[in-house]
C-alpha positions as CSV (number, residue, x, y, z in Angstrom):
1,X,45.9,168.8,-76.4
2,X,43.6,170.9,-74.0
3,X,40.4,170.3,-73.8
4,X,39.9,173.7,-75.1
5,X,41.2,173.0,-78.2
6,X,38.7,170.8,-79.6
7,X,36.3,171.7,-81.9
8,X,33.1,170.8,-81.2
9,X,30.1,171.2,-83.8
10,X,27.5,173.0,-81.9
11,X,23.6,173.8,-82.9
12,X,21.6,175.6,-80.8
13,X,19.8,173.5,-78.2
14,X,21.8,170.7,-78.6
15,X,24.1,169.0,-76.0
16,X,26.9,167.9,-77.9
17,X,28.3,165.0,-76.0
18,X,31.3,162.6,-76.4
19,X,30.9,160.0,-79.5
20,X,30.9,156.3,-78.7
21,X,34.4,154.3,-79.0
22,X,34.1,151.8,-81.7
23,X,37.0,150.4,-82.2
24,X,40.6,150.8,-80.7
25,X,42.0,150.6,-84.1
26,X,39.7,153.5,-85.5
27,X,41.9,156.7,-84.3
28,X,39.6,159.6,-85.1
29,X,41.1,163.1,-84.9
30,X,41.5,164.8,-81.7
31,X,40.6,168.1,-82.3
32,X,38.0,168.0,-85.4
33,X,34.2,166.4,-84.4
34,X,31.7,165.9,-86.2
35,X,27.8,167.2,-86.5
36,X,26.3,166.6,-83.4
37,X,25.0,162.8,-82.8
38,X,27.0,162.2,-86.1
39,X,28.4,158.3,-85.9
40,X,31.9,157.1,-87.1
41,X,30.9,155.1,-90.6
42,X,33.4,151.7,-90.8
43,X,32.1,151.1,-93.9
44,X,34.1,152.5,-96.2
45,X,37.0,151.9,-93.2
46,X,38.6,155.1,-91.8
47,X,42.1,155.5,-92.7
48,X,44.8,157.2,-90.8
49,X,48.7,158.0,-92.4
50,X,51.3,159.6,-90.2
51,X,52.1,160.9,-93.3
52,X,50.7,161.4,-96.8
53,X,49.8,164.1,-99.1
54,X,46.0,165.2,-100.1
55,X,44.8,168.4,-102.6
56,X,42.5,170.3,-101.0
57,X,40.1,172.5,-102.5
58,X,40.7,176.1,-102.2
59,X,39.5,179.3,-103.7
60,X,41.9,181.0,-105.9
61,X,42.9,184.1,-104.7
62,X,43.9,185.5,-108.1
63,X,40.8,184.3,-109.5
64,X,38.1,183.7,-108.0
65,X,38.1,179.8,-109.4
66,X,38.1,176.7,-107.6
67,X,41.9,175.2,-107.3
68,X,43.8,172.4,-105.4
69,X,46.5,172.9,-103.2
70,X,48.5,169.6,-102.2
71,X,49.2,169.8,-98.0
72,X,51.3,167.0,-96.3
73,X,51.4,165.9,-92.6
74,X,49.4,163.2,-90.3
75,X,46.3,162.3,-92.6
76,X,42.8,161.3,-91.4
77,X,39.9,160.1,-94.1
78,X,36.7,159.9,-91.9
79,X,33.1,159.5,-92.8
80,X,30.6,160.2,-90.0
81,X,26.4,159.5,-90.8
82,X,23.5,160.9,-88.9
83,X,20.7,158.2,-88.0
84,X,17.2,158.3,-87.0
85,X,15.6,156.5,-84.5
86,X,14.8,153.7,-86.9
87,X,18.3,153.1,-87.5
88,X,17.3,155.2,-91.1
89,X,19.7,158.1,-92.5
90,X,18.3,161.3,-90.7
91,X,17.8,164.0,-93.5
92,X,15.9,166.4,-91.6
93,X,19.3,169.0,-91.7
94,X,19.7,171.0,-95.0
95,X,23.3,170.9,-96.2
96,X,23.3,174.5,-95.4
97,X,22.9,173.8,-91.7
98,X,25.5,170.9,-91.8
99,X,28.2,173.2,-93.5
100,X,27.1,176.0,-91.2
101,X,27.8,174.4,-88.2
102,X,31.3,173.4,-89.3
103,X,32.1,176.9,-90.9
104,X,31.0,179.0,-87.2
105,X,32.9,176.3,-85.5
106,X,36.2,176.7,-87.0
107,X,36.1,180.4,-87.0
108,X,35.0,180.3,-83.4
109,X,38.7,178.6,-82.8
110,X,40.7,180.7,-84.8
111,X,40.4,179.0,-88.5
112,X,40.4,180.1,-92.1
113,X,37.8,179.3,-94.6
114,X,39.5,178.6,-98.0
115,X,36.8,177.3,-99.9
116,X,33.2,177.2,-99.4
117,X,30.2,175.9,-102.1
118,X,27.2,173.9,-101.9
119,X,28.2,170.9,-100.0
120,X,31.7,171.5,-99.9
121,X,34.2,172.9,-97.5
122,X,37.5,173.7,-96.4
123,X,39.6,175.5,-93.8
124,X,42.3,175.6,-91.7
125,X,42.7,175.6,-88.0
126,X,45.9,177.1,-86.4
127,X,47.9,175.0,-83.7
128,X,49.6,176.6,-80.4
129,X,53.1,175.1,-81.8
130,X,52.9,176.9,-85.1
131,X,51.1,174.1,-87.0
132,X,48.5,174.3,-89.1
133,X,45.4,171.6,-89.6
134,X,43.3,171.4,-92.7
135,X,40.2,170.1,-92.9
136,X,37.7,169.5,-96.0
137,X,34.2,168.2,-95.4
138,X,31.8,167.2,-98.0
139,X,28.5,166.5,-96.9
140,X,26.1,164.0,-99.4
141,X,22.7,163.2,-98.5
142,X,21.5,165.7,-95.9
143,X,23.4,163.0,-93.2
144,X,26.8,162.1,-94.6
145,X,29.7,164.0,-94.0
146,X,33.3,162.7,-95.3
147,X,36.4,164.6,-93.6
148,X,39.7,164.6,-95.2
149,X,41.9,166.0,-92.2
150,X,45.8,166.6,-92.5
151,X,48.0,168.3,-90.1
152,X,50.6,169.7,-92.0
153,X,54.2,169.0,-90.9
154,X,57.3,168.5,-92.4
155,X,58.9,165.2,-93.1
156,X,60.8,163.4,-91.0
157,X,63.7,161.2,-92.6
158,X,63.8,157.6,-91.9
159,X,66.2,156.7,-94.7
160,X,69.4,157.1,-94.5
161,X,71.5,157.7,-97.4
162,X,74.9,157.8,-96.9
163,X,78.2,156.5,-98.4
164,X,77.3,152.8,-97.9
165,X,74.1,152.9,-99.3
166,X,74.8,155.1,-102.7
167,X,77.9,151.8,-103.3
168,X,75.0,149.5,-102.6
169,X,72.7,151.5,-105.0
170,X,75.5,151.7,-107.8
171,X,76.7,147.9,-107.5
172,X,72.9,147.1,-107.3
173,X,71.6,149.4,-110.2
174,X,75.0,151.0,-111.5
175,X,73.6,154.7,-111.2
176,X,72.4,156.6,-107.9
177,X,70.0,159.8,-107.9
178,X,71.6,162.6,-105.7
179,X,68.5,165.1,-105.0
180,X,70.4,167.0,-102.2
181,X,72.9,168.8,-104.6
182,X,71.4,172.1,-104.9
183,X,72.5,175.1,-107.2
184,X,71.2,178.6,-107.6
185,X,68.2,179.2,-110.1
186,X,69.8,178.8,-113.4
187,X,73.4,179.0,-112.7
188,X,76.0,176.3,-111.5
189,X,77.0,177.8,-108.4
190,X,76.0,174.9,-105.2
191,X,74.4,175.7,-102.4
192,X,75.3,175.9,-99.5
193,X,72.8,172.6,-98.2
194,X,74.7,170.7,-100.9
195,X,77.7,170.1,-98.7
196,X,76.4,167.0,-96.8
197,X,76.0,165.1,-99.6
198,X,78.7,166.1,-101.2
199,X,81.0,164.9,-98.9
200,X,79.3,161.6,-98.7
201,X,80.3,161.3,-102.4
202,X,84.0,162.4,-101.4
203,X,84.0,159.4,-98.7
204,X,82.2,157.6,-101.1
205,X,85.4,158.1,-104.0
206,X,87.8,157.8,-100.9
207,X,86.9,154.4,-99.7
208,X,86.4,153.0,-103.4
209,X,89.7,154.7,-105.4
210,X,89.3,152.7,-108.4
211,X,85.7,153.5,-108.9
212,X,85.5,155.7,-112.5
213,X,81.9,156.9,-112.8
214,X,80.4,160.0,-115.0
215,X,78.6,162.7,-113.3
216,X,75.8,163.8,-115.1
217,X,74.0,166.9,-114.9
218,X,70.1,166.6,-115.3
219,X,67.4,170.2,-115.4
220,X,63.8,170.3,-115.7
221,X,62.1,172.0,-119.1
222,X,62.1,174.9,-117.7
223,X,64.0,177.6,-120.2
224,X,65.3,176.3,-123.9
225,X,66.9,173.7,-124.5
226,X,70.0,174.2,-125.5
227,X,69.9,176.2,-122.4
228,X,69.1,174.1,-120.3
229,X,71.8,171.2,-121.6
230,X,74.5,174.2,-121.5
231,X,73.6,174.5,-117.8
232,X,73.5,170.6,-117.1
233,X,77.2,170.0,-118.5
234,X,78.1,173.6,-116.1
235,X,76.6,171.8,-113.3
236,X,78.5,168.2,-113.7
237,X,81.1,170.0,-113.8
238,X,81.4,172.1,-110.9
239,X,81.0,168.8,-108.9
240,X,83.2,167.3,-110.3
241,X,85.4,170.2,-109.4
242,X,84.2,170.5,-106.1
243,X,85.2,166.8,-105.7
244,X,88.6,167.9,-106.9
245,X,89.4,170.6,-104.1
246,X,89.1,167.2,-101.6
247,X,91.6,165.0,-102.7
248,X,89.5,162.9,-105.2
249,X,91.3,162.1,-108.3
250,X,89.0,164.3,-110.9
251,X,90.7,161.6,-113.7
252,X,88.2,159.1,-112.8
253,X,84.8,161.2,-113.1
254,X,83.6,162.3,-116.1
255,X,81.0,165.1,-116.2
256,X,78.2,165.0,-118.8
257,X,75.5,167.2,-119.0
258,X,71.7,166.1,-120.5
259,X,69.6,169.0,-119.9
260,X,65.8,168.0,-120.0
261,X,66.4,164.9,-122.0
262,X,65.9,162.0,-119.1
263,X,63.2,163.5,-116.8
264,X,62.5,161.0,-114.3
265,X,58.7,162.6,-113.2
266,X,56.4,165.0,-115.4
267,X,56.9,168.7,-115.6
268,X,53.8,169.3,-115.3
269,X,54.3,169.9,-111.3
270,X,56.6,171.8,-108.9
271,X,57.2,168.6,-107.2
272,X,58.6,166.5,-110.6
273,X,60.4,169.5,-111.9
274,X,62.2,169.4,-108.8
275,X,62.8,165.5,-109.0
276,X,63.9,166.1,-112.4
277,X,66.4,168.7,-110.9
278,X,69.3,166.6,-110.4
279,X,73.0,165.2,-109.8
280,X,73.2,161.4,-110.9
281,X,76.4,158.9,-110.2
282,X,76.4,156.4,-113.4
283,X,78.7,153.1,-113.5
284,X,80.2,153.7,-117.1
285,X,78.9,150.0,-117.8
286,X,75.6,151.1,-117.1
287,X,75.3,154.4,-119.7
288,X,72.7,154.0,-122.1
């Protein structure tokens, strides 16, 4: 990253020079600094994911009203502290000036401010591939600052999940979750992306003829009920079908749709209606 590219926290006056190194396990964020002569707190420790999730705090746009929006990527959890000459915490910034300083800077460099109140705040910072950075800071004390940093990415797959490893999961557990079968919003036509997995399941059936198992068709609560089990059974079978058009003996899969009945997350979220959005392999032997 150029050097450029960093965002430095700058008050007037003030030479804003290079923090100290304190550890070389403590990875502090490239681009993000802290208020001038700010110093890298190890007490709580930092923490550094290559890839988590955190809800930052935004300002609705619809409402005015304080809201959360979960962002996932490279995650930092810093806390910087200012200290006096007596080794005391130095308090003589207002939080104003402290929140300030880290609002001019991001704008300076292109950012976004999403939320902004009292000691809170939160914006984004574009990167020259695309990316995007977050960054919330909450200041406490009129010295502490904790940053909560993610750069948002996709993730990258480090499982894989083919043929061998759904046998493994059905002679291990006797069922196997298939969240890669896709199908249009409330209909049982697949999409396109469901291919790949699909014809895992056909080697799958190929290398293992005498394998019988039901295909069951799982929604989320979205819609009625009975609507939603109509469009389960739909679902289990039109794989099963699919299936069919590639050799696979259809005689050996049975399709059985439960609507909303087994969710395996809460509804309550985009993220577990979409877990709860699924295609599941079941061992009769292991049916409830």
């Amino acid at each position: 990253m150029s050097r450029s590219r960093v965002l430095l926290i700058v008050v007037a006056s003030v030479l804003v020079l290079a923090l100290p190194v304190h550890a070389k396990e403590v990875q502090e964020h490239p681009l993000i600094r802290p208020f001038p002569g700010s110093v890298l707190d190890l007490s709580p420790a930092p923490v550094y994911q290559n890839f988590e999730e955190y809800s930052f705090r935004i300002t609705d746009p619809e409402t005015g009203k304080m809201a959360k929006k979960p962002v996932r990527g490279k995650f930092w959890k810093l806390t910087y502290r200012l200290w006096d000459s007596n080794g005391k915490w130095e308090t003589s910034h207002s939080v104003l000036e402290y929140r300030e300083n880290y609002k001019q800077a991001a704008l300076e460099n292109g950012g976004v401010i999403l939320y902004e109140e009292q000691g809170w705040l939160t914006f984004t910072l574009p990167g020259d591939d695309g990316s995007e950075t977050w960054c919330e800071v909450q200041i406490w004390n009129k010295s502490q600052q904790d940053l909560r940093i993610v750069e948002q990415a996709g993730f990258k797959k480090s499982l894989k999940f083919g043929p061998a490893e759904m046998k493994a999961a059905l002679d291990a557990e006797g069922r196997v979750q298939l969240h890669g079968i896709l199908f249009d919003l409330g209909k049982a036509t697949l999409q396109p992306e469901s291919t790949k997995q699909l014809q895992h399941v056909v080697t799958l059936l190929k290398e293992n003829p005498d394998l019988k198992l039901e295909v069951q068709g799982h929604t989320d609560d979205q819609g009625s009920e009975a609507d939603n089990l109509e469009l389960s059974q739909r679902r289990a079978e039109t794989v099963v079908a699919y299936l069919g058009l590639f050799g696979i003996d259809t005689g050996q899969l049975t399709p059985e749709g439960f609507g909303e009945s087994k969710p395996v997350m809460s509804n309550d979220t985009e993220e577990g209606r979409a877990k709860n959005r699924r295609v599941e392999l079941v061992k009769p032997a292991s049916l409830d």
